[in-house]
C-alpha positions in Angstrom: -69.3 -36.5 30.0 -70.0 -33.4 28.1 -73.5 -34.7 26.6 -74.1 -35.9 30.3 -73.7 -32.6 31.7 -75.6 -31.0 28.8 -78.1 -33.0 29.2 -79.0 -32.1 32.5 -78.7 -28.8 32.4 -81.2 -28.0 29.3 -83.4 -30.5 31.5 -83.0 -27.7 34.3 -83.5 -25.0 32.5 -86.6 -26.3 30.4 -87.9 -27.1 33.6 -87.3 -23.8 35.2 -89.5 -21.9 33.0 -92.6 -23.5 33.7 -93.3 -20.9 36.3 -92.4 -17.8 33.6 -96.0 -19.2 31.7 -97.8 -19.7 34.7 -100.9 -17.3 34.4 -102.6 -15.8 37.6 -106.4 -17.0 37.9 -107.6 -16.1 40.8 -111.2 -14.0 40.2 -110.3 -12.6 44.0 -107.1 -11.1 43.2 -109.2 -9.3 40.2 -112.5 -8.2 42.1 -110.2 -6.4 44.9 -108.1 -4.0 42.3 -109.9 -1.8 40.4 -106.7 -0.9 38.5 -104.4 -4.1 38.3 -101.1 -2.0 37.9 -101.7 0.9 40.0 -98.7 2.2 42.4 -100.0 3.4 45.8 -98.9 6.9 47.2 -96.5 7.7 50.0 -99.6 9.0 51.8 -101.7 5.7 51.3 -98.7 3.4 51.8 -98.4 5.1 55.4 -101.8 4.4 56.3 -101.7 1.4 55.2 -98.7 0.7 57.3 -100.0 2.8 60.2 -103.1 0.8 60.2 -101.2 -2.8 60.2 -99.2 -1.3 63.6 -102.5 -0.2 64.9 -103.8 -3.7 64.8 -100.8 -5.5 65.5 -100.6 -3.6 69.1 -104.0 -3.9 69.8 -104.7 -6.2 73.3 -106.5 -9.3 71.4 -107.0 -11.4 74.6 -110.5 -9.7 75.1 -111.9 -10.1 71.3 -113.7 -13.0 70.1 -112.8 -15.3 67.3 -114.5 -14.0 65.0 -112.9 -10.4 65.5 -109.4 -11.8 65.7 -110.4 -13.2 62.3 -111.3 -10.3 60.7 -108.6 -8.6 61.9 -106.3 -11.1 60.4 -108.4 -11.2 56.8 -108.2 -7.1 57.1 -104.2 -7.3 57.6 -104.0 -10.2 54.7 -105.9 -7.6 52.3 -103.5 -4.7 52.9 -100.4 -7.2 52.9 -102.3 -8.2 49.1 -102.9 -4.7 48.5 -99.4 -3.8 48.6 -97.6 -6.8 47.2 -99.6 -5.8 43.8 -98.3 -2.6 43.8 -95.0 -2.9 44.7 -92.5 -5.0 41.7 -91.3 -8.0 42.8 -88.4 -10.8 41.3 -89.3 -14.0 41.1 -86.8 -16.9 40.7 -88.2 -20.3 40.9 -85.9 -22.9 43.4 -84.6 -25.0 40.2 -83.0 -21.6 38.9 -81.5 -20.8 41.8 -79.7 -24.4 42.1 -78.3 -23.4 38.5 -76.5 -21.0 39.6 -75.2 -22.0 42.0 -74.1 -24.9 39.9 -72.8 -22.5 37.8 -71.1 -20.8 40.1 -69.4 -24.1 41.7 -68.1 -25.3 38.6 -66.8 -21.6 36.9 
């Protein structure tokens, strides 16, 4: 029973760390950032925020596809934008069933 249970969770965890190696190769995410770990100011963070309100209220029903779609690509820019400055946790779905594995059995 012990092995069993062993077992299994060394194959959990060995399998949960595949996204801790995983390398980002995106030439995109590269090209926009001219300084990959740079932290944005209160002032820029603001306009950028201001900006994503601005567009989000805007009346849409008179714009063409094209300008809804640039819109949209201009909003997933500053969404990137700020993701990369910000620091974020990530825990992969097999590591969070671990624990609360864990957490049944203890």
């Amino acid at each position: 029973m012990k092995k069993t249970i062993f077992l299994a969770l060394l194959a959990i965890f060995s399998l949960s760390a595949l996204p801790a190696f995983a390398t980002e190769t995106s030439t995109k995410a590269t090209e926009t950032s001219t300084e990959p770990n740079s932290k944005l100011s209160a002032e820029e963070i603001s306009s950028y925020r201001a900006r994503v309100e601005e567009i989000r209220d805007m009346d849409k029903s008179n714009m063409t596809v094209s300008e809804k779609n640039d819109l949209k690509n201009e909003v997933k820019d500053i969404k990137a934008t700020m993701h990369k400055s910000g620091v974020y946790l990530y825990i992969g779905g097999s590591t969070i069933l671990i624990i609360i594995l864990l957490l049944i059995i203890l």
